[in-house]
C-alpha distance (Angstrom), angle and dihedral (degrees) to the residues before:
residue distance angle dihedral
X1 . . .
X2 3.84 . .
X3 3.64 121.0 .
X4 3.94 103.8 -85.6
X5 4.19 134.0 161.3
X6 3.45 109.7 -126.0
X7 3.79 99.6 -129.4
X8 4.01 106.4 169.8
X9 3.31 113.9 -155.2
X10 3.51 101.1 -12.6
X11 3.70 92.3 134.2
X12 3.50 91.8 64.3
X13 3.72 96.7 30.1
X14 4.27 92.8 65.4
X15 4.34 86.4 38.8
X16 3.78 82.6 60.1
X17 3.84 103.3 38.4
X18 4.60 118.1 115.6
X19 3.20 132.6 -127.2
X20 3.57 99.1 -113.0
X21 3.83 83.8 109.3
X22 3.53 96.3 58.4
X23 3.82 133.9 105.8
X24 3.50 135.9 45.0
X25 3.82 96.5 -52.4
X26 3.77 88.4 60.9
X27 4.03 92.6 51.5
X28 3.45 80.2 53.6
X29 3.76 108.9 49.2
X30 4.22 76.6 43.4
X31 3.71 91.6 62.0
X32 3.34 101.8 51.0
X33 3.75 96.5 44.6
X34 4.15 85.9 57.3
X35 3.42 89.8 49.0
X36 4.01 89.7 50.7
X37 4.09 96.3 40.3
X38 4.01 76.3 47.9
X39 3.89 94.4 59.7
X40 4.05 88.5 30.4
X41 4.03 91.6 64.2
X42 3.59 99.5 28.6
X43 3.80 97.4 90.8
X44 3.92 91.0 49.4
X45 3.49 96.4 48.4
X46 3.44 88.2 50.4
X47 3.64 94.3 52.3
X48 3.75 96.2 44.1
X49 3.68 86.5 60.5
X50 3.48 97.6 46.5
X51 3.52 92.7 50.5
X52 4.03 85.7 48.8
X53 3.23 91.7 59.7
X54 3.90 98.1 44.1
X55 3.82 86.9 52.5
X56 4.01 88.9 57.0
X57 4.03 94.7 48.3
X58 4.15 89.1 45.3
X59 3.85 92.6 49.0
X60 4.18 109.6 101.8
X61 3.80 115.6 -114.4
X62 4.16 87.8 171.2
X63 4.21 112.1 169.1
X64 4.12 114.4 -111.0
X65 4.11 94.9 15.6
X66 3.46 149.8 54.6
X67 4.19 113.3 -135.2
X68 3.42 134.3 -31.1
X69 3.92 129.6 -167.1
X70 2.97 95.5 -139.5
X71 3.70 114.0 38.3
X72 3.94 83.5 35.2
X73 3.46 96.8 43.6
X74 4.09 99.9 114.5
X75 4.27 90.4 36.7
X76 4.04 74.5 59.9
X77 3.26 101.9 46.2
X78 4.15 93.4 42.7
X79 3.97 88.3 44.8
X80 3.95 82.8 57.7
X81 3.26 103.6 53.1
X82 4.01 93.9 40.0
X83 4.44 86.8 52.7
X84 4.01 83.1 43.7
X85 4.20 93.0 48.3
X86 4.11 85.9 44.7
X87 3.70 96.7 44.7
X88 3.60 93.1 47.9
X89 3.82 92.3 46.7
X90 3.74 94.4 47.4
X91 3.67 89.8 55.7
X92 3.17 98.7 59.1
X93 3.78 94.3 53.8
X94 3.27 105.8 39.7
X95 3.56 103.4 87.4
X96 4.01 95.8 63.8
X97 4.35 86.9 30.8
X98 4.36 104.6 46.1
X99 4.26 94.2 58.7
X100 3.81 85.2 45.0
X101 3.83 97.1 43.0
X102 3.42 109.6 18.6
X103 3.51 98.3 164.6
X104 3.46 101.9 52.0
X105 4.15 84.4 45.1
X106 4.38 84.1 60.9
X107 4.27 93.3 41.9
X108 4.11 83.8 48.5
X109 3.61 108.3 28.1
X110 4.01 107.1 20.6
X111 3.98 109.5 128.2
X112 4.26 115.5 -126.7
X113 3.85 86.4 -103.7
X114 3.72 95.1 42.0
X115 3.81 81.2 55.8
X116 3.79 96.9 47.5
X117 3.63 91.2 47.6
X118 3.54 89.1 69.5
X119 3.59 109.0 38.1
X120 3.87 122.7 83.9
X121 3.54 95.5 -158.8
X122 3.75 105.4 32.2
X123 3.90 119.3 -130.7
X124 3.66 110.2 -95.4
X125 3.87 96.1 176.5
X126 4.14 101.4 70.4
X127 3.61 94.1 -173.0
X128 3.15 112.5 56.3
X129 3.88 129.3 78.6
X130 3.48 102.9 -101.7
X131 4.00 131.7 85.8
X132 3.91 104.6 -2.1
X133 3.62 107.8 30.6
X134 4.22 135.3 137.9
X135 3.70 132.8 76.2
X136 3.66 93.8 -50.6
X137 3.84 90.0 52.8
X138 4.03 94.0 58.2
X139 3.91 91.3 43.1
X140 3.64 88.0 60.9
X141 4.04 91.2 60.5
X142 3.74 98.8 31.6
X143 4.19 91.1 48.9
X144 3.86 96.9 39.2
X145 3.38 91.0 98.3
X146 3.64 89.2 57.4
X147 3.73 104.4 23.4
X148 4.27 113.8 141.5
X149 4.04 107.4 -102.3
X150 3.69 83.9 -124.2
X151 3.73 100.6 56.4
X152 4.56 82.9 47.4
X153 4.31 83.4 51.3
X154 4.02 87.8 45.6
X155 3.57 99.8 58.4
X156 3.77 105.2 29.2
X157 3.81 93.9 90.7
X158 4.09 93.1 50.9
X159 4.05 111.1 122.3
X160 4.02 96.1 -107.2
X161 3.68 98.4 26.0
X162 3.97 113.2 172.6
X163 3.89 116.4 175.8
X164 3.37 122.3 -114.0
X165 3.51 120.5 -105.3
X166 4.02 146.3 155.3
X167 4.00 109.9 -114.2
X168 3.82 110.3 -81.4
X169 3.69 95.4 -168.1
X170 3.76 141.3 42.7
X171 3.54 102.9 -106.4
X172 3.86 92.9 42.9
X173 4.04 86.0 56.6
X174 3.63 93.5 46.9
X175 3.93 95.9 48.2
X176 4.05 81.2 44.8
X177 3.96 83.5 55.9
X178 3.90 105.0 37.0
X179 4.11 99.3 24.2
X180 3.74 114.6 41.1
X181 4.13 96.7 16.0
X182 4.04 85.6 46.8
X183 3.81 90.5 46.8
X184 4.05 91.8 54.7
X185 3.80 88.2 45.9
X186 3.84 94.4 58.8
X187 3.77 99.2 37.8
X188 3.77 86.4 53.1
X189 4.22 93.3 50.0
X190 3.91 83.0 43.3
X191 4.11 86.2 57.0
X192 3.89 93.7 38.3
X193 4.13 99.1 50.9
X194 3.90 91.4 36.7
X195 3.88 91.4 56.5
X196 3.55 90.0 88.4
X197 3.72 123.4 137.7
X198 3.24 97.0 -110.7
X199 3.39 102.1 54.1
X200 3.99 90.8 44.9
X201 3.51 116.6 115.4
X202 3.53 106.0 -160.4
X203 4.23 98.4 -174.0
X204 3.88 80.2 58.1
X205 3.68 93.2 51.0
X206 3.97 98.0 47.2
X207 3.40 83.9 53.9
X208 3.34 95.0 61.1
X209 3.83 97.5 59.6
X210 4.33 84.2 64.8
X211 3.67 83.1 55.9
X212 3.73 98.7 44.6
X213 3.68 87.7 50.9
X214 3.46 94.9 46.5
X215 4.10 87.8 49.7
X216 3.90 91.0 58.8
X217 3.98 77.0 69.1
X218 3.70 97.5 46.4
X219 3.83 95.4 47.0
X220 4.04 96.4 58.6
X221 3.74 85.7 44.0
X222 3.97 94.4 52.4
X223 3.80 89.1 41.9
X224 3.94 87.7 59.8
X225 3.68 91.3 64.6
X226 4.20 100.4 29.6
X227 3.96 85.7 -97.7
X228 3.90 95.4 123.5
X229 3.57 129.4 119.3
X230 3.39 107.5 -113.5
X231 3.51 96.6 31.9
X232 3.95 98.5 139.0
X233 3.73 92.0 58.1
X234 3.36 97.1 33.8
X235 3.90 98.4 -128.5
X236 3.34 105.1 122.9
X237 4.12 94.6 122.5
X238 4.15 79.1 56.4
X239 3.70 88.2 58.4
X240 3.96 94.7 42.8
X241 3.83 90.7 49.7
X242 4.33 88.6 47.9
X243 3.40 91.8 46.0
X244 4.26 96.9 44.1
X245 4.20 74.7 50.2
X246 3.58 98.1 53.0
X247 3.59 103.0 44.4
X248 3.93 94.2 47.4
X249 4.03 81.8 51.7
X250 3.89 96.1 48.9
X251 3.82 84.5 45.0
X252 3.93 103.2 53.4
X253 3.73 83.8 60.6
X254 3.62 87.1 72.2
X255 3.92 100.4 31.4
X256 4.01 95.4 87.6
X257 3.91 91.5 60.2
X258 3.30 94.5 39.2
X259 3.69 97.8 62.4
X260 3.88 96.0 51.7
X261 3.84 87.8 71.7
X262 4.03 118.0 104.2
X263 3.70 128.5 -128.8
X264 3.64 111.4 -100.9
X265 4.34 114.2 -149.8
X266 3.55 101.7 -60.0
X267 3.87 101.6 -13.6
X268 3.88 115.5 107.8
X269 3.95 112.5 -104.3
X270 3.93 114.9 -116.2
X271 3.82 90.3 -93.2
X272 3.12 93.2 56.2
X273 3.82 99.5 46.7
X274 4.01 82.7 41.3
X275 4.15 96.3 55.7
X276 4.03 86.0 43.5
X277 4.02 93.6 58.3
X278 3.63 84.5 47.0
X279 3.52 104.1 47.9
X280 4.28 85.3 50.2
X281 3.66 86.2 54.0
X282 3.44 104.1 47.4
X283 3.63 91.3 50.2
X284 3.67 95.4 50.7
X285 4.24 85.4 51.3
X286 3.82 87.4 51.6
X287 3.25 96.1 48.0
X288 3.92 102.5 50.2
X289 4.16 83.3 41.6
X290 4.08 81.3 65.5
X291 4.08 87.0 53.7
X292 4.51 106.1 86.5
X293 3.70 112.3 -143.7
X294 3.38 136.3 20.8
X295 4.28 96.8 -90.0
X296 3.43 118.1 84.8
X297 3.85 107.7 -113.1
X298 3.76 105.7 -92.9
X299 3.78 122.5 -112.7
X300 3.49 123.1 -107.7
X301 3.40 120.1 -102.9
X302 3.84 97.8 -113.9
X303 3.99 84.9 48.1
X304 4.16 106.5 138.1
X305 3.77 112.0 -171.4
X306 3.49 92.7 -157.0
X307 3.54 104.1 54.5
X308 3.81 113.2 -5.0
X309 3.79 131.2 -157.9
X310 4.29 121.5 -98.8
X311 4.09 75.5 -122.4
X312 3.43 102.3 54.7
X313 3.64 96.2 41.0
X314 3.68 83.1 62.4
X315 4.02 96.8 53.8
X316 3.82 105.7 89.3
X317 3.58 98.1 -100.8
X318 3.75 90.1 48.5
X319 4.48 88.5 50.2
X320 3.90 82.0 52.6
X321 3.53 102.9 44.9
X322 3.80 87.7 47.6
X323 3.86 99.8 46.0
X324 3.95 93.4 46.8
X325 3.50 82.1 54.3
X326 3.36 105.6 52.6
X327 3.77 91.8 43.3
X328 3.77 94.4 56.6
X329 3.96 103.5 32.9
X330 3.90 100.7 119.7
X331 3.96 94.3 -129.7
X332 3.78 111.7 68.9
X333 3.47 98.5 80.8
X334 4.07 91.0 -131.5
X335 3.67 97.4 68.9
X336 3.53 125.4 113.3
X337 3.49 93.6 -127.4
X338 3.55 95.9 56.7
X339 3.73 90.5 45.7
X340 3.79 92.7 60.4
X341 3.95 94.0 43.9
X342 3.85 84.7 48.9
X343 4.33 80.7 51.7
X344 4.09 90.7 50.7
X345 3.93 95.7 45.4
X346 4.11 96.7 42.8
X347 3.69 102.8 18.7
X348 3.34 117.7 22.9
X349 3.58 107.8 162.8
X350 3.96 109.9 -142.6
């Protein structure tokens, strides 16, 4: 499946939206919320760059080999905790960042089979800078030492499949270093210099938090069947947590004006709408603060998607895959997904 937001209904959401948003005032109230989303992400972007670039100096070029463990064991240990310091950065951003640059979110963010899905010819080189390439692309050789069994079983029968492996020679290290590494560096100085007010759009971004939301849903679903993102690390609760933090971030910029808007006959006023969104997020953030670790739980081996068992539902995965559910589901009329359609149809603010 290729990397897409979830955005229900949007379509018909911004077809349906008023004109109370309109004018000069609005142009105004959407200028300084670019300029604050600007100065909101800045620091992230910032770090996911630096941490790009610390990931390229750590990675091994070594003459007459490709890695070791053991004579490479700190450049792997420093190339982990740059990817990990990237990750969680991009995560945080890329609610507001993916609708407004959605091809640099695929080149960074696309998953191996997202990638597969849309080339014709595979990518049989995995280190270079071409075809599958981003964060998820140097996990894949960094982790394959480590990678789950499951996740190996998963993506074997993909059209274009290519095992997962560390460089075994020289020249496969250094294209590693100066090819794929390089490529993540530039796409994330691309992301960092265009976030620039001006070039901000700030509709695009609020949509994003309805995806983001909605992706706390997809994740637990993917992990059920080794789909997830970070699946060769095994730190895809990490990402769920940085991406529950970024979103409720991006949306307290636009909290304050949301709450000076009236009730209208039997709509909720913006306060109201405003203390349901964060009400849903807080209990999402409380609920992945009861998961340990940084992996979500894993699934039990009897775990159906479609229709799972009263006794899985009660393993942990099965209590987590059922409470992020419930939380995000866009009927109860508590969820923080339905809050921030109810924003987009009542309030919208530009």
């Amino acid at each position: 499946m290729t990397k897409q937001r979830k955005t229900v209904g949007l379509i018909a959401l911004l077809g349906a939206l008023g004109t109370m948003g309109c004018g000069s005032n609005a142009d105004s109230q959407e200028e300084m919320v670019a300029s604050a989303m600007q100065k909101s992400l800045q620091g992230r972007l910032t770090t996911l760059w630096t941490a790009a670039q610390t990931l390229q100096a750590a990675a091994p070029a070594p003459t007459g080999r490709g890695w070791d463990k053991t004579m490479d064991a700190q450049a792997l240990t420093d190339m982990k905790t740059a990817w990990m310091q990237a990750r969680d950065a991009y995560e945080h951003v890329e609610g507001a960042t993916a609708p407004v640059y959605p091809d640099l979110d695929v080149s960074m963010d696309e998953r191996y089979d997202g990638f597969l899905g849309s080339l014709t010819q595979g990518d049989a080189d995995l280190f270079d800078d071409q075809g599958v390439t981003g964060m998820h692309a140097i996990e894949r050789i960094l982790y394959a030492d480590v990678t789950p069994p499951a996740v190996v079983t998963f993506e074997m029968p993909l059209p274009g499949y290519v095992a997962a492996a560390w460089p075994a020679t020289a020249a496969q290290a250094t294209e590693f270093k100066t090819k794929l590494c390089a490529r993540l560096v530039t796409d994330a100085k691309s992301l960092l210099d265009g976030w620039t007010p001006a070039k901000i759009d700030v509709s695009s971004a609020f949509q994003g938090l309805i995806g983001l939301v909605n992706e706390q849903q997809e994740k637990v679903n993917k992990a059920s069947t080794n789909e997830e993102e970070s699946r060769y690390s095994q730190r895809t609760m990490a990402d769920l947590r940085a991406n529950l933090d970024g979103t409720t971030a991006i949306y307290e910029l636009f909290s304050a004006w949301l709450e000076t808007k009236p009730s209208m006959g039997t709509t909720p006023s913006g306060a109201d709408v405003d203390a349901s969104i964060n009400a849903g997020l807080a209990g999402l953030k409380t609920l992945y603060d009861g998961v340990t670790g940084d992996a979500i739980p894993s699934p039990p081996v009897t775990w159906s998607a479609e229709a799972p068992s009263a006794a899985d539902l009660q393993t942990p995965f099965g209590m987590l895959y059922s409470r992020i559910h419930a939380a995000v589901n866009p009927q109860p009329s508590t969820s923080p997904e339905t809050a921030l359609r109810h924003l987009f149809m009542r309030f919208t603010p530009f």
